[in-house]
C-alpha positions as CSV (number, residue, x, y, z in Angstrom):
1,X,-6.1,-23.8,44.4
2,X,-6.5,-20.3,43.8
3,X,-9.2,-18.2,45.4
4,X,-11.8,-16.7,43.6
5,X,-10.8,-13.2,44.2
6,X,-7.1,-14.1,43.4
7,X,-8.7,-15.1,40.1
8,X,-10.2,-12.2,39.6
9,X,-7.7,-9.8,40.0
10,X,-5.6,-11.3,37.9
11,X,-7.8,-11.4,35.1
12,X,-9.0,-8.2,35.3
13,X,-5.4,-6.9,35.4
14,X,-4.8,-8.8,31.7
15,X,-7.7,-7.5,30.4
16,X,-7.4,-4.0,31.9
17,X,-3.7,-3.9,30.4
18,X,-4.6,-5.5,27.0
19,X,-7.3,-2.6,26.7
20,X,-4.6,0.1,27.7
21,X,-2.3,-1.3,25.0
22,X,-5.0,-1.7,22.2
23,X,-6.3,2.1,23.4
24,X,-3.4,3.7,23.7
25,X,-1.0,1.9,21.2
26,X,1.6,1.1,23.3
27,X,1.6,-2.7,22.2
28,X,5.1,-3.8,20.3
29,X,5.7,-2.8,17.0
30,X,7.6,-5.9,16.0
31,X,7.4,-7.0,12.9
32,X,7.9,-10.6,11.4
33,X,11.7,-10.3,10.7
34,X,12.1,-8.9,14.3
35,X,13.1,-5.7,13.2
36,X,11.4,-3.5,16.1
37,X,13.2,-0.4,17.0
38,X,14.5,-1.5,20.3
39,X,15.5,-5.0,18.6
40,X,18.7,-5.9,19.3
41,X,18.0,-9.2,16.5
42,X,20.3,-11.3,18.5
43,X,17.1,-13.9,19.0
44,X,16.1,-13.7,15.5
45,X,16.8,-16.8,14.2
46,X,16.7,-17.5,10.2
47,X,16.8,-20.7,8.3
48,X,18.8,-20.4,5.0
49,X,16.7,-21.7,2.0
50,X,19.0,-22.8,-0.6
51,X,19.1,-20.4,-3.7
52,X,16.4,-20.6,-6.3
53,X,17.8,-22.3,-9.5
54,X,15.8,-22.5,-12.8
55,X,15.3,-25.5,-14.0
56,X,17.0,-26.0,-17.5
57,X,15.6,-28.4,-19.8
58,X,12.3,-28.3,-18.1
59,X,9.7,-28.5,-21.3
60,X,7.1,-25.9,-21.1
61,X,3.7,-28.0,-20.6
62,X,5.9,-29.1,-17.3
63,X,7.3,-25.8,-16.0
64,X,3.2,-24.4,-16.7
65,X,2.4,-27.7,-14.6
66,X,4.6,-26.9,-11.8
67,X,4.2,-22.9,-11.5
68,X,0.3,-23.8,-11.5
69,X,1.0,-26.0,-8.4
70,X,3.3,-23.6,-6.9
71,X,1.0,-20.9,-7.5
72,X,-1.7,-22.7,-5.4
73,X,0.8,-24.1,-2.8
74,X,2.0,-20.6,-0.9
75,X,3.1,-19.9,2.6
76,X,0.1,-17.8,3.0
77,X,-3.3,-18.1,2.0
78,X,-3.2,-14.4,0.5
79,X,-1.2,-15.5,-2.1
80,X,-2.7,-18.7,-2.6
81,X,-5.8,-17.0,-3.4
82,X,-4.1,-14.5,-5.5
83,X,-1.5,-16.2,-7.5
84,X,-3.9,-19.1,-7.9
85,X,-6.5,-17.1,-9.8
86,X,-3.7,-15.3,-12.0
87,X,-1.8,-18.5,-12.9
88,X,-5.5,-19.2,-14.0
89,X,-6.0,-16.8,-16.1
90,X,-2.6,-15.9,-17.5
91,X,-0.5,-18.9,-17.3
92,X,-1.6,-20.7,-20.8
93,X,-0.9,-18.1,-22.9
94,X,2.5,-17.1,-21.0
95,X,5.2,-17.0,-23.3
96,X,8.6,-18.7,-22.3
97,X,10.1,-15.7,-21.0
98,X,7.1,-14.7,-19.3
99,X,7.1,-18.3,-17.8
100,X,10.3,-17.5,-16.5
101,X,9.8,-14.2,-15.2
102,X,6.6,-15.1,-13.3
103,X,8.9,-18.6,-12.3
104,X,11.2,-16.3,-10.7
105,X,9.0,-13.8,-9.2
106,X,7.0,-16.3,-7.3
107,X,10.4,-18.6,-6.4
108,X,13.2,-16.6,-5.7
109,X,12.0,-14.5,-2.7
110,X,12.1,-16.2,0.6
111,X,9.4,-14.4,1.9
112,X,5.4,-14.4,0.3
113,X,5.3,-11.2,2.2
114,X,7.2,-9.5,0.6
115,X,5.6,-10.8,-3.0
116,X,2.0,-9.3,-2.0
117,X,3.5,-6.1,-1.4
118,X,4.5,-5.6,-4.7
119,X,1.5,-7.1,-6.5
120,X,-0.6,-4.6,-4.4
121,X,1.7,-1.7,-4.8
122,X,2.2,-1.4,-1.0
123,X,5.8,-1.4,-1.2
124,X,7.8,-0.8,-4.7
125,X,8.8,-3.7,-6.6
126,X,12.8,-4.2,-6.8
127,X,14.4,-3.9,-10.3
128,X,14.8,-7.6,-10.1
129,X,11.5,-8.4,-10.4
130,X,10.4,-5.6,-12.2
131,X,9.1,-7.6,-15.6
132,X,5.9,-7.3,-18.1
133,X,4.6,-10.5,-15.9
134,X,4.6,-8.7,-12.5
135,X,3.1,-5.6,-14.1
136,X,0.3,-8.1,-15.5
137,X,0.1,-9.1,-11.6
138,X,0.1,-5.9,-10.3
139,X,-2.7,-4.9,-12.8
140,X,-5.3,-8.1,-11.7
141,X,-4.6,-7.5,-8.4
142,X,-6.5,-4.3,-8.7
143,X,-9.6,-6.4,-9.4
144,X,-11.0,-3.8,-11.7
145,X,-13.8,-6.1,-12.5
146,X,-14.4,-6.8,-9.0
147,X,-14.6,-10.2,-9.0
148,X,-15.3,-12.1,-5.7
149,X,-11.5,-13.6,-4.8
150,X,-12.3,-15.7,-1.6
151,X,-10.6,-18.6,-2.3
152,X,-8.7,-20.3,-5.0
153,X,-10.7,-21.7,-8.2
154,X,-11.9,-24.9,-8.3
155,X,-9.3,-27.5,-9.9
156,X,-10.6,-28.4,-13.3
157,X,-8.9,-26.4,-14.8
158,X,-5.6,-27.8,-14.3
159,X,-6.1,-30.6,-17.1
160,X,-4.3,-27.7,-19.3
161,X,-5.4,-30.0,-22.5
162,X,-8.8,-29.2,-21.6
163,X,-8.3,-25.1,-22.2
């Protein structure tokens, strides 16, 4: 068993150095693709997602089914909130090749990340995914109306006949 004073020392050292780092910013820079300045990436590990395919003959009361799930079902809940309430909003009146833009946008890029970073401007948007639908996204992420976004809206309004 370890002594009380052994005990102590030791955790006044962590939370002496945890308030050094925090104080002066000397704690890692490391972001979430491991890309820190001193990173050699030789750890990093990535999985390869298959490529994202559209899904021809998909009719479009199914493809407004499935983005309205995939809006809701993200890897973060940032987005869920956020792609949730615009699929709400927007997603009915979408035209087909605003369905498949917005398909796209949200399915293609392997990283949710990188997706709110564009919708809030914090990084540019790439000419890929540059389209009317992600300017529309961009636009209600500003929240000009300032609605309270906390969490995604309630489901009812998935029964699309109900609309």
């Amino acid at each position: 068993m370890f002594s009380a004073i052994t005990v102590n020392k030791v955790v006044s050292g962590l939370c002496r150095t945890s308030w050094q780092r925090a104080v002066l910013g000397t704690v890692s820079t490391r972001g979430y693709r491991g890309d820190a300045p001193d990173d050699s990436g030789n750890d990093l590990i990535e999985i390869p997602l298959p490529p994202w395919q559209e899904k021809p003959g998909e009719t479009l009361d199914i493809k407004r089914r499935r983005l309205l799930y995939e809006s809701r079902k993200r890897g973060m809940l940032e987005n869920c909130i956020l792609l949730s309430l615009f699929a709400k909003q927007y997603l009915n009146t979408m035209t087909a090749t605003q369905l498949q833009q917005y398909d796209k946008l949200i399915n293609e890029p392997s990283n949710d990340w990188d997706i709110y970073y564009w919708a809030t401007g914090a990084h540019p948007t790439p000419p890929d995914y540059q389209s009317e639908v992600m300017d529309l996204l961009r636009e209600f992420t500003k929240n000009r109306d300032q609605e309270q976004r906390l969490r995604a809206p309630d489901l009812e309004y998935l029964d699309t006949g109900k609309q």
